[in-house]
C-alpha distance (Angstrom), angle and dihedral (degrees) to the residues before:
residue distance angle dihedral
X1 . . .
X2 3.71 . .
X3 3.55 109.8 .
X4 4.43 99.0 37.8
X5 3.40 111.6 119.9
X6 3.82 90.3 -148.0
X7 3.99 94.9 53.4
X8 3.99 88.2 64.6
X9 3.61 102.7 42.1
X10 3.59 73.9 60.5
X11 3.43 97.0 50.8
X12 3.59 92.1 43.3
X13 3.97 97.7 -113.8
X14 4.09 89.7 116.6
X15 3.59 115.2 43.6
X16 4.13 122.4 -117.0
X17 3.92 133.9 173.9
X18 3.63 95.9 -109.3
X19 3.69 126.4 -138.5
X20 3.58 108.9 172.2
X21 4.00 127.6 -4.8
X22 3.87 118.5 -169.8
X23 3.60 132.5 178.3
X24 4.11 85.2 -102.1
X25 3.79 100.4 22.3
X26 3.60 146.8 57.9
X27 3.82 128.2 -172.6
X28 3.59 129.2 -179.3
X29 3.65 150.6 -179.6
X30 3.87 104.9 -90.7
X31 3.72 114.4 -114.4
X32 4.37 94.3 -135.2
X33 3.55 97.2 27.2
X34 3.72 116.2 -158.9
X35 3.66 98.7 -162.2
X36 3.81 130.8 27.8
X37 3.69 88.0 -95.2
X38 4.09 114.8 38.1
X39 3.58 113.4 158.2
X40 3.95 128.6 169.3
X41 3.78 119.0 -140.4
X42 3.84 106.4 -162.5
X43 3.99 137.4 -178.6
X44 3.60 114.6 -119.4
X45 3.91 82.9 -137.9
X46 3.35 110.6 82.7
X47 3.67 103.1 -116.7
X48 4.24 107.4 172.6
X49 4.20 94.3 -154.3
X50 4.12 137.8 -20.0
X51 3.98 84.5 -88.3
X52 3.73 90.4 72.9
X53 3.75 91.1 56.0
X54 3.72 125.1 116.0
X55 4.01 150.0 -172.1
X56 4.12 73.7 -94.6
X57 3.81 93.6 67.2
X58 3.70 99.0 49.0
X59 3.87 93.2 111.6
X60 3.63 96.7 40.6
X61 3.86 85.8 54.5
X62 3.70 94.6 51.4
X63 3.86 89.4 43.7
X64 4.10 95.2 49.8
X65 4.58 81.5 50.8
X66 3.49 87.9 53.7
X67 3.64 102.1 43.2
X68 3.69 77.9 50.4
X69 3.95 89.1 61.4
X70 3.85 91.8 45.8
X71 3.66 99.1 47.0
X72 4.02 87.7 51.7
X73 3.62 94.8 51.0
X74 3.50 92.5 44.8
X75 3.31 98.5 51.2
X76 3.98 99.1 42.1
X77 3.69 109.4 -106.9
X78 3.63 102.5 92.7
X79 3.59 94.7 95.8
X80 3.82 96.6 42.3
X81 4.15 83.8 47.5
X82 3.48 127.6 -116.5
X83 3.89 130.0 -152.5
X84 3.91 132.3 -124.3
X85 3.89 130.4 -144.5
X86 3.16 134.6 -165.5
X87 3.98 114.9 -174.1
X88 3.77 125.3 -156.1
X89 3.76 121.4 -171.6
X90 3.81 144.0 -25.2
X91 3.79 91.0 -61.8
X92 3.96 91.4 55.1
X93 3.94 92.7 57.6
X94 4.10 91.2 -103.2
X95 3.49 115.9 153.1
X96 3.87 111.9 158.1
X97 4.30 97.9 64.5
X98 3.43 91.9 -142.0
X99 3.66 121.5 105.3
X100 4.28 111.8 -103.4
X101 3.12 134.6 162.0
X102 3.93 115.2 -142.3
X103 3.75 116.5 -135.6
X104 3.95 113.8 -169.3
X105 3.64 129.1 167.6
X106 3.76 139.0 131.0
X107 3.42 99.5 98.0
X108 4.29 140.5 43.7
X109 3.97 114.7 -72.6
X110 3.23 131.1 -141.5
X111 4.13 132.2 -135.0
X112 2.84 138.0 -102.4
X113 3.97 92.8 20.7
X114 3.54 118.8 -138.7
């Protein structure tokens, strides 16, 4: 999609602390981080929300959880924990329509979220 902000940090036309880069995934260092660590894991495939997945994505889902499992070793929380998100629609807070997955850690979490 021409004109999301995720697809070109992606591509590499808007700049990003990388974490991890894969030949169908992208994660970076969130720009307003809500914990100490706050990475996004994205698809390469622009994918607007979970509701535009399919039995075509199952590998790319199972690649952006264990990206998630890399990134939080490698970056020290995956002992302490860490938690995932995945956000789906106006309702849900998302504002960038591309899928992400939200990994935070670095600090205590609460529950319920929100």
């Amino acid at each position: 999609m021409d004109n999301c902000i995720f697809c070109k940090i992606a591509e590499g036309k808007i700049p990003s602390k990388k974490v991890l880069e894969t030949e169908t995934l992208f994660a970076f260092h969130d720009i307003h981080p809500q914990a100490p660590v706050h990475v996004q894991i994205i698809p390469r495939e622009h994918i607007p929300t979970l509701n535009e997945l399919n039995d075509t994505h199952r590998s790319l889902a199972g690649d952006m959880l264990l990206a998630a499992k890399k990134i939080a070793r490698d970056l020290g929380v995956a002992e302490g924990g860490y938690r995932l998100v995945f956000n789906c629609g106006k309702d849900s807070g998302m504002e960038v329509y591309h899928l992400h997955l939200h990994l935070l850690g670095g600090r205590p979490m609460g529950w319920p979220p929100g």
